[in-house]
Residue, then its C-alpha position, 0 to 999 in steps of 0.5 A: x343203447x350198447x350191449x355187452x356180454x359179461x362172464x360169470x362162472x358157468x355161464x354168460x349175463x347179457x346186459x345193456x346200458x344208456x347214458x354217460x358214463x361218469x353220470x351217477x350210475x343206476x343198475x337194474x335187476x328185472x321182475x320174474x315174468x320179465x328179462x331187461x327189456x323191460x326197463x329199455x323205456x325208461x333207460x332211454x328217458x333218464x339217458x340225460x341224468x344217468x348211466x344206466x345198467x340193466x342186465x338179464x340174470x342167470x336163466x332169465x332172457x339172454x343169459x346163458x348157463x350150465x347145468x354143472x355146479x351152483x351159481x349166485x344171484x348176489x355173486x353175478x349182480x356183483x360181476x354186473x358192478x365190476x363189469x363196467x367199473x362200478x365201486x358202487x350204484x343206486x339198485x332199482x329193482x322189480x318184484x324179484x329183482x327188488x328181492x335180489x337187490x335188499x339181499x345185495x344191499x345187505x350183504x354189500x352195503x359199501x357197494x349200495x347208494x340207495x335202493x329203488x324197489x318196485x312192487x317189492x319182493x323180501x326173501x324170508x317174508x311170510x307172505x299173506x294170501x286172501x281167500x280172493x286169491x288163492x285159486x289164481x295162485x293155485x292154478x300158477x303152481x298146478x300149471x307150473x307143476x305140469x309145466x304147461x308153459x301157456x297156461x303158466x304164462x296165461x295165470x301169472x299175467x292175470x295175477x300180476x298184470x291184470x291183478x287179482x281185483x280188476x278185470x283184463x281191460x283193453x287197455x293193458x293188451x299191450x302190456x299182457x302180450x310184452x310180459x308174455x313174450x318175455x316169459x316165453x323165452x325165459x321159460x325155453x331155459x327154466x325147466x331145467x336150471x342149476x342150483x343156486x345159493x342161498x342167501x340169508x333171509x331178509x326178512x328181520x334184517x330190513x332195519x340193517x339197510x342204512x342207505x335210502x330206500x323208495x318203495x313203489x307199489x301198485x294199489x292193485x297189486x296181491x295183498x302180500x306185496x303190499x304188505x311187503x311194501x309196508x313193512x320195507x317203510x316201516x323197517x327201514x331207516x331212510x324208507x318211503x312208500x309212494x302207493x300208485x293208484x290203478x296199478x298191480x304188479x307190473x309197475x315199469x311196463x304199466x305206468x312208466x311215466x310214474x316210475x320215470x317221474x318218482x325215479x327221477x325225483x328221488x335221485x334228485x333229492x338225494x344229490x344224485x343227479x342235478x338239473 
C-alpha cells in the first residue's frame, strides 16, 4: 500500500492505493462515519486484479482544508482521478460515498466505467423514515445539534452499525469501535467546515446513468437505503441489486468477504478483469 498526498484548492486529499498500475483501475469514496481505512481490507484482497485508489475527502480522516472560500466534492474526486492518471475508472462507493460518486458519474460520464454503490445514498431523494426509526434519528440530530461528539458517534453506530432492527451483538464489537475510532478523528475537523458546492440532485436523473451499476444493500439497513437501493435498480439502465442477508449500513467493514466476492464478480462480468 503507497500514500500519497494530493493538492487540491485550499487544503490537501490523503489517498492510498494497491495493486498494479495498468491493472483496470477502482477508486473509492468512503461513507460518513468512515475516512479510507475503511476499504484497506479489500484493497488488499483485490491487489491481484486491480489497482485500487481510495482517499479521505475534504474534512473527513487525513484530509486537510481551510476555512476561506468553498470547496467541491465532485471537483476533488476529479483531482483524485488525474492524480494518478486516470482518464477514467469504476466508482465504489458507500452510503455517502455512493452519493458523491452517481453526482460524479452524472456530471462526468466519460470518466465513469461502472458504479459500484454500497448501501447507497441519491442526493435530492425524499428519504422515508418509519415510526421505529425516527427517535434513533432524533436523537443523531440533537446530539449533533449540542455537539456532543461521544453521544453523536454512540447514536449513529446504533443506527447504522447495529441497524434500527437488530440488537448490538458481541459480535459486531469490532466493527462498532472501527467506525468509532474513524469518526473520532473525522468529527476533531467537522465543527467547523467551509462550504462546499452544490450540485444538481440526483434524484429524477438516475435514468441518465448509462454505465452499469451493482447496488448492495444490507437487509437491515434504515428503510430509506433500502428504498434508495430499489429505486437505483429500478431507475437505471445497466442497474442490479443484490440484497445482503443480516447486514445494516456498514456493509465493507461488516461483511467484507461478500463485498470482495460481488466486487470481484462483477468486474469480471463486465470484461473488467480476468483470471
Amino acid at each position: 500500500m503507497e500514500t500519497r498526498t494530493i493538492t487540491v484548492p485550499g487544503g490537501s486529499l490523503q489517498a492510498d492505493n494497491s495493486g498494479t498500475p495498468g491493472n483496470p483501475a477502482a477508486v473509492l469514496v468512503h461513507s460518513g462515519i468512515a475516512h479510507a481505512q475503511m476499504w484497506s481490507p479489500l484493497m488488499r484482497a483485490l491487489d491481484d486484479e486491480v489497482f485500487a485508489v481510495a482517499y479521505d475527502c475534504r474534512c473527513f480522516g487525513r484530509s486537510t482544508t481551510t476555512l476561506d472560500g468553498e470547496f467541491s466534492d465532485l471537483a476533488d474526486l476529479g483531482s483524485v482521478l488525474d492524480a494518478y492518471g486516470l482518464e477514467s475508472a469504476v466508482l465504489v462507493g458507500e452510503s455517502r460515498g455512493a452519493r458523491l460518486a452517481i453526482d460524479f458519474a452524472l456530471a462526468h460520464p466519460e470518466r465513469i466505467g461502472g458504479l459500484f454503490l454500497l448501501a447507497p445514498d441519491i442526493s435530492g431523494f425524499d428519504t422515508p423514515v418509519t415510526d421505529d426509526e425516527r427517535p434513533l434519528f432524533d436523537a443523531i440530530e440533537a446530539a449533533e445539534d449540542a455537539w456532543s461528539v461521544e453521544e453523536l458517534i454512540a447514536h449513529e453506530v446504533r443506527l447504522f452499525v447495529d441497524g434500527p432492527s437488530r440488537e448490538p451483538e458481541p459480535v459486531r464489537a469490532a466493527v462498532r469501535e472501527a467506525v468509532a475510532e474513524m469518526s473520532r478523528l473525522n468529527y476533531a475537523q467537522q465543527r467547523d467546515t467551509p462550504d462546499f458546492v452544490k450540485t444538481e440532485p440526483a434524484a429524477g436523473r438516475l435514468a441518465e446513468l448509462g454505465c452499469p451499476v451493482r447496488v448492495l444493500v444490507g437487509d437491515a439497513d434504515t428503510v430509506g437505503m433500502r428504498a434508495m437501493a430499489q429505486e437505483l435498480e429500478r431507475a437505471c439502465p445497466q442497474a442490479s441489486l443484490v440484497r445482503v442477508p443480516d447486514a445494516a449500513h456498514a456493509l465493507t467493514l461488516e461483511h467484507p468477504e461478500t463485498v470482495e466476492r460481488e466486487l470481484r464478480s462483477w468486474l469480471r462480468d463486465m470484461g473488467g478483469t480476468g483470471e
